[in-house]
Structures are given as structure tokens and as C-alpha cells.
C-alpha positions in Angstrom: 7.0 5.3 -8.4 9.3 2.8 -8.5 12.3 4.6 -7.4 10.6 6.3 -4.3 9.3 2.3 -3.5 13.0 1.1 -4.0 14.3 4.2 -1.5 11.7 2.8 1.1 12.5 -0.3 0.8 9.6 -1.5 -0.7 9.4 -4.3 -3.5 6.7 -4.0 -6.0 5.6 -7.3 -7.8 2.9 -8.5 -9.8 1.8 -4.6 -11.0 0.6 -6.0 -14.4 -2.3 -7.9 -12.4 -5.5 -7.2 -11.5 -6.4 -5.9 -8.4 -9.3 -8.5 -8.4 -11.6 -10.0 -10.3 -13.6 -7.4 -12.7 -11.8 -4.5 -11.1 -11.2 -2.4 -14.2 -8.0 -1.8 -12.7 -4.6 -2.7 -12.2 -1.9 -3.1 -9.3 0.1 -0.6 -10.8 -3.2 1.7 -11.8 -3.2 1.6 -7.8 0.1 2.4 -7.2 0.3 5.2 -10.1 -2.6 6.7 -8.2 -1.3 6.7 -4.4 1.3 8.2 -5.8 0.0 11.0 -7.6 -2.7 11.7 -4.5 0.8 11.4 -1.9 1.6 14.6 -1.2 -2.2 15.7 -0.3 -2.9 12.8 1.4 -0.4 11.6 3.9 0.0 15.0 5.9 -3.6 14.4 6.6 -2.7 10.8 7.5 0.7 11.7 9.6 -0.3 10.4 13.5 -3.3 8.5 12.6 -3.2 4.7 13.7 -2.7 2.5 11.1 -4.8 -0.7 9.8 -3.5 -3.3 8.0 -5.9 -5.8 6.3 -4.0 -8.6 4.3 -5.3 -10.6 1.5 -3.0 -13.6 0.3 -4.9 -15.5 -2.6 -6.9 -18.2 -1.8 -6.9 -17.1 1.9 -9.8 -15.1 4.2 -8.8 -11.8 4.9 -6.5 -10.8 8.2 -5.5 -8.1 10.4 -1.5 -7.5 10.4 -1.4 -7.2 14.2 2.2 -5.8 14.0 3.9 -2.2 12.6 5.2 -3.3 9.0 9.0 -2.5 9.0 8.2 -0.5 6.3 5.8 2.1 8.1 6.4 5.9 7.1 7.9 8.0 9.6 4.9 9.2 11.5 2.6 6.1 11.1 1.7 4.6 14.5 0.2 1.6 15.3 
């Protein structure tokens, strides 16, 4: 997990936290399981536009109008 993040450039923080309130889960439950589903999931996802809904605490929810640097080869926007 981490070290595929890390080769992508991609910082993990916070993983120990909920994803929200009463969620059951965790940040890293989530990331544990995106990466275990990966490699079934993302050639079915390869061309596909991509959607980015952001969430900062204590703010409304927003659309990420722009390609994240960090896109995956294949992601368009």
C-alpha cells in the first residue's frame, strides 16, 4: 500500500481516522481495500472520465474541476 502510494507520488495521512462519522471504517480500511480490488478494477476504469468530489472538514462538498497531477496513466478528464 504504502509503497505503491509513495512510487505514485501520493502521500497518505490521517489513515488511523474515520472515514466519517459512524462509518465502521477506517481511512486505511479504504485504502487496504482499493488496493486489494486494483488490479480488477482499474482496467475496467482505464479511459473512463474521471470525477473528483472533494470534502475538506468543515466545508460543503466540491467538484475538482482540474486533472489531479496525480492521475493514473489512462485517466482522462
Amino acid at each position: 500500500m504504502t509503497e505503491d502510494a509513495a512510487a505514485l507520488g501520493v502521500e497518505l495521512t490521517n489513515l488511523d481516522e474515520p472515514l466519517f462519522d459512524a462509518a465502521g471504517a477506517t481511512k486505511r480500511d479504504l485504502v487496504d481495500y482499493l488496493d486489494s480490488v486494483a488490479g480488477r478494477i482499474l482496467p475496467e476504469l482505464e479511459d473512463r472520465p474521471l470525477s473528483v468530489i472533494r470534502v475538506h472538514r468543515g466545508q460543503e462538498a466540491f467538484m475538482q474541476k482540474n486533472l489531479p497531477r496525480t492521475r493514473r496513466p489512462g485517466c482522462s478528464g
